[in-house]
C-alpha positions, 0 to 999 in steps of 0.5 A: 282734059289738061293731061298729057299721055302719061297723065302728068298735068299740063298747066301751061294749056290750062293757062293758056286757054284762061288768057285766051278766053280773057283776050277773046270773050266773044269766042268759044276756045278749046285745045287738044294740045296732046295732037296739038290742035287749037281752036276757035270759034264764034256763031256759024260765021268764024272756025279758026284752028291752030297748031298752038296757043301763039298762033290761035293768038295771032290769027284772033287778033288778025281778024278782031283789030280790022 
């Protein structure tokens, strides 16, 4: 759910996660940002977590470009 405690809609994580799921087909994507966790995953081989959507980012790009 993309709202926040007081329930006003956060479009910047729905946003987000539309870019990230572009950028990252192979992966399953999913946030929590109200705790603010962040994470991706791909089979039983690749969990990444992260604080924010820019981190998630930079560590599916780390392991996608080697």
């Amino acid at each position: 759910m993309n709202t926040t405690a007081t329930g006003t809609w956060q479009q910047d994580t729905a946003v987000r996660l539309a870019e990230l799921r572009a950028e990252f087909p192979g992966f399953g994507i999913v946030a929590d940002p109200g705790r603010p966790i962040w994470m991706a995953v791909k089979g039983d081989e690749i969990f990444i977590r992260a604080s924010d959507a820019l981190v998630l980012r930079q560590r599916l790009r780390e392991i996608t470009t080697r």
